[in-house]
C-alpha positions as CSV (number, residue, x, y, z in Angstrom):
1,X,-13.5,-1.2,4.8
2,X,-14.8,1.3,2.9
3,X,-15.0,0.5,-1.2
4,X,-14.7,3.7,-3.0
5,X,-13.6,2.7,-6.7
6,X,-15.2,2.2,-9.8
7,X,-14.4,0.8,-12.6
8,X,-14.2,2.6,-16.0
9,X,-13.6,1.1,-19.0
10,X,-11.7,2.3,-21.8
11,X,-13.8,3.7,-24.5
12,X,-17.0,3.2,-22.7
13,X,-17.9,4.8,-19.1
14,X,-19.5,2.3,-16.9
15,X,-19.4,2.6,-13.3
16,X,-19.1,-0.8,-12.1
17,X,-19.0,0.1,-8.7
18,X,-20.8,3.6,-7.4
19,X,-17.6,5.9,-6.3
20,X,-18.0,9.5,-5.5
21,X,-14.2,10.1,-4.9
22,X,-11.9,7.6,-6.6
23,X,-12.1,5.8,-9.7
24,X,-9.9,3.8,-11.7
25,X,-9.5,4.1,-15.5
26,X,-7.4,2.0,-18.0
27,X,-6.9,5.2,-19.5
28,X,-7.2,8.8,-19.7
29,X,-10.9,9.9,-21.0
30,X,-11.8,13.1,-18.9
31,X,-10.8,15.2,-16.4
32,X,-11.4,14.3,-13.2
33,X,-14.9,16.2,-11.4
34,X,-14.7,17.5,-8.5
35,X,-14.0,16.2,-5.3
36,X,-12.7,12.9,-7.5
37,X,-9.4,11.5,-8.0
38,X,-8.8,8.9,-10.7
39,X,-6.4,6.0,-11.1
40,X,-4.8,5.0,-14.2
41,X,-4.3,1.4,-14.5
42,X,-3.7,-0.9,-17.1
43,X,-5.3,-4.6,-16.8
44,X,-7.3,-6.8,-14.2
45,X,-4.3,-7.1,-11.9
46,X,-2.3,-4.3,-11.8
47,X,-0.1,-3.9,-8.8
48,X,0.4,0.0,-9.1
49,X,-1.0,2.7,-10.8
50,X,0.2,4.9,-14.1
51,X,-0.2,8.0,-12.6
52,X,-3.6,10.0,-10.6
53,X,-5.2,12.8,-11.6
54,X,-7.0,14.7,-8.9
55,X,-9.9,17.2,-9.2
56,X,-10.6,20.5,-7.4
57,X,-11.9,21.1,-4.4
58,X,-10.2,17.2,-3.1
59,X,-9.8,16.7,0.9
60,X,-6.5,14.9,0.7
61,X,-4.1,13.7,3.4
62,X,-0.3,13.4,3.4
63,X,1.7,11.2,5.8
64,X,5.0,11.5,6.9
65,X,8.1,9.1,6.3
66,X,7.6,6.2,8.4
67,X,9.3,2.8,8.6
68,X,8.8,-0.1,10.8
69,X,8.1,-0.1,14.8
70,X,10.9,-1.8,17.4
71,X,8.6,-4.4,18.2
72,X,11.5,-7.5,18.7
73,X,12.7,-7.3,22.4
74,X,14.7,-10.3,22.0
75,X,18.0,-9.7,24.2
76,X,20.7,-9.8,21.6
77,X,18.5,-9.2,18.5
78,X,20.3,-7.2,15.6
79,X,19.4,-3.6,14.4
80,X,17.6,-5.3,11.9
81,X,15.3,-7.8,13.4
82,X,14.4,-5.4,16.5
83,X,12.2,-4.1,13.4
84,X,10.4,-7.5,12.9
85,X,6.9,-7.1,14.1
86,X,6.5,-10.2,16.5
87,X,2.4,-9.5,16.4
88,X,2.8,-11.1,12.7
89,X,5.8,-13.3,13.6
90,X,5.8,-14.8,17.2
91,X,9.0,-15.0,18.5
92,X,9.9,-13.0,15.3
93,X,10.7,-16.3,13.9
94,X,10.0,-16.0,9.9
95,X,8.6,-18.4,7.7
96,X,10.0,-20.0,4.7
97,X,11.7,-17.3,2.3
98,X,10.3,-14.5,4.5
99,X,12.9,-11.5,3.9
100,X,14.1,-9.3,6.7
101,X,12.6,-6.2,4.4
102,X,9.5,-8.4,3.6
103,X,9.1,-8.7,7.5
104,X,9.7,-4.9,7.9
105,X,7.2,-3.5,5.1
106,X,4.2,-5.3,6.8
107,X,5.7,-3.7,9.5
108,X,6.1,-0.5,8.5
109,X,2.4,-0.7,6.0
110,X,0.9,-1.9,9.4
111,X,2.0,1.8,11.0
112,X,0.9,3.4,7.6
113,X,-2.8,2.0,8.4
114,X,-2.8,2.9,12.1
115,X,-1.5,6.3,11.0
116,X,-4.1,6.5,8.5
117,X,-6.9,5.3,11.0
118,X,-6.3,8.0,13.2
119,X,-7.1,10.4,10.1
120,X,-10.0,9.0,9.4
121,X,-9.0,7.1,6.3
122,X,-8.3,3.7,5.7
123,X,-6.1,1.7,2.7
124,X,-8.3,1.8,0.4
125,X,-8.3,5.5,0.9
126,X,-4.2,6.1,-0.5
127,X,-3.6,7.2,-4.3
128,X,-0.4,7.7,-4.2
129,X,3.1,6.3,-2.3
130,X,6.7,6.7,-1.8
131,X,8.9,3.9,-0.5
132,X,12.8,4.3,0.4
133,X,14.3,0.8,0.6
134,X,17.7,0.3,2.4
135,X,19.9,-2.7,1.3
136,X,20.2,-5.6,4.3
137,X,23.8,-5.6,5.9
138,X,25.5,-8.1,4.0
139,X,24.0,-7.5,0.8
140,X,24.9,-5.5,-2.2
141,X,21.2,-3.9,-3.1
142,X,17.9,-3.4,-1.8
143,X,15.2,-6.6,-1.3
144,X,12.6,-5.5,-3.4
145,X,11.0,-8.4,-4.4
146,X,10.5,-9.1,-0.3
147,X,9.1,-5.0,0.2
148,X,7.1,-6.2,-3.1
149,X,5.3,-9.3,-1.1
150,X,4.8,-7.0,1.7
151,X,3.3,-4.4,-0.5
152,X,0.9,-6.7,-1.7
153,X,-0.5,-7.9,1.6
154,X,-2.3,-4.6,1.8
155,X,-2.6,-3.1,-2.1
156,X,-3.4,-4.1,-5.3
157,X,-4.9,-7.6,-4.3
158,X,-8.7,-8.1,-6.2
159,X,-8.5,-8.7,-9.8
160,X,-10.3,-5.1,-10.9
161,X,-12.4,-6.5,-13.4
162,X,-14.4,-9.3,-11.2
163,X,-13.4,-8.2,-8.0
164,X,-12.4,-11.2,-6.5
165,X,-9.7,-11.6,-3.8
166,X,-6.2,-12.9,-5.2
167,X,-3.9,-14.9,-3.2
168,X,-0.7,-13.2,-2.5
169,X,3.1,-14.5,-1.4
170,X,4.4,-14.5,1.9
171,X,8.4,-15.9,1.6
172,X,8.0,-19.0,-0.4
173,X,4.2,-19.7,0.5
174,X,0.9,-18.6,-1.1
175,X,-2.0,-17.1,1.3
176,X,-4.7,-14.6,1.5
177,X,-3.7,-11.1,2.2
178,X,-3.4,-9.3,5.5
179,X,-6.0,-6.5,4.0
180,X,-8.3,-7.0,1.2
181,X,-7.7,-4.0,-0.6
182,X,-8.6,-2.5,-5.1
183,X,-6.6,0.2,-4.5
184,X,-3.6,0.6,-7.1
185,X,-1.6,4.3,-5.6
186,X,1.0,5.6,-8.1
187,X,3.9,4.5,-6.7
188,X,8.5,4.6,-6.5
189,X,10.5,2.9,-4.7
190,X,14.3,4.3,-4.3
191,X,17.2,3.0,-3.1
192,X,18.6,4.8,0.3
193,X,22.4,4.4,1.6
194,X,21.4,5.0,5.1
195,X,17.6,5.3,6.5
196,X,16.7,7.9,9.4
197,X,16.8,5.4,11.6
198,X,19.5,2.6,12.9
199,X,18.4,-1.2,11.4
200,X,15.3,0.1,9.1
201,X,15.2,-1.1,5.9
202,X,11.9,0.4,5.0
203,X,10.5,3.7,4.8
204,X,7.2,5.0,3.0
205,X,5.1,7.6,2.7
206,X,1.8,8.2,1.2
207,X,-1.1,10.5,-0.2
208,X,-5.0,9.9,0.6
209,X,-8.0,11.0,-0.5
210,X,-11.2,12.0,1.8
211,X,-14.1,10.2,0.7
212,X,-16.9,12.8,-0.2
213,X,-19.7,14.1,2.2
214,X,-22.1,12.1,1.2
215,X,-20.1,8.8,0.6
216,X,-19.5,9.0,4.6
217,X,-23.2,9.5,5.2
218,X,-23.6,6.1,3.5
219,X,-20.9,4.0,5.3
């Protein structure tokens, strides 16, 4: 995985990691150089961003909407679960307090990074996000504490200021994440009567930023 952020403090500069296209601020100092985005954060473990400010002359990549792939064959499985990806849950039998939407968004954040591959960028690579969250038949609103979990699995789990890896929920249980990844994108997440797409429950988009010329030469 490529590590492209830095770390800069509040009053001070200090570039705790080398970056040459994304950094990550606790607040506003500067305007962004060229070629560099930065990410407004506030704390160690933030899980989203304020806001990012991008610079001239930034290569930056846009995805479209997409939600989870029909990976549940299971004769007689609902609109719903057909979306469960059984690579992550055999059988697409879920774990302890593993949400339908939970299961989805890895789903779905799982297509986000393939998409993303195929760019030539990677997670740790997207600044900003859009999610649209459909509520589960039979309930009144949208699960997003489950998308939440999901979400984490790939985002916002290090602690910023030592860099270590933070364990993350999956349903009721504690583990490591799917993909360590710094990156904090600015982020919504709306509610949606009815998705695209019969049984999704999850839908996102995001923005990325090319790391520079000479940041590729070194990875």
């Amino acid at each position: 995985m490529k590590n492209r952020a830095k770390i800069i403090a509040a009053v001070v500069v200090t570039a705790a990691v080398a970056v040459p296209s994304t950094a990550f601020a606790k607040e506003r100092l500067f305007e962004p150089a060229p070629q560099e985005s930065v990410s407004f954060v506030t704390g160690d473990t933030p899980s989203i961003a304020n806001g990012v400010a991008i610079g001239k002359d930034v290569a930056w990549y846009k995805s479209s909407g997409l939600g989870p792939a029909a990976l549940n064959k299971t004769p007689g499985a609902s609109a719903e679960a057909r979306y469960i990806p059984t690579d992550v849950f055999p059988d697409a039998l879920l774990p302890a307090g593993v949400t339908i939407t939970e299961a989805q968004g890895i789903n779905a954040l799982m297509r986000i990074g393939e998409n993303l591959e195929k760019a030539g960028l990677s997670f740790n690579d997207v600044i900003s996000m859009r999610v649209f969250l459909q509520n589960p038949e039979g309930q009144a609103k949208m699960d997003f504490d489950g998308w939440n979990r999901a979400y984490r699995q790939f985002f916002a789990n290090t602690n910023l200021a030592t860099g270590e890896t933070l364990d993350v929920q999956l349903g009721s249980t504690t583990t490591k994440p799917m993909v360590v990844n710094e990156a904090r994108p600015s982020r919504f997440a709306l509610e949606i009567e009815n998705l695209p797409v019969n049984g999704w429950l999850v839908e996102v988009e995001v923005d990325a930023v090319y790391p520079t010329a000479d940041h590729r030469r070194s990875n």
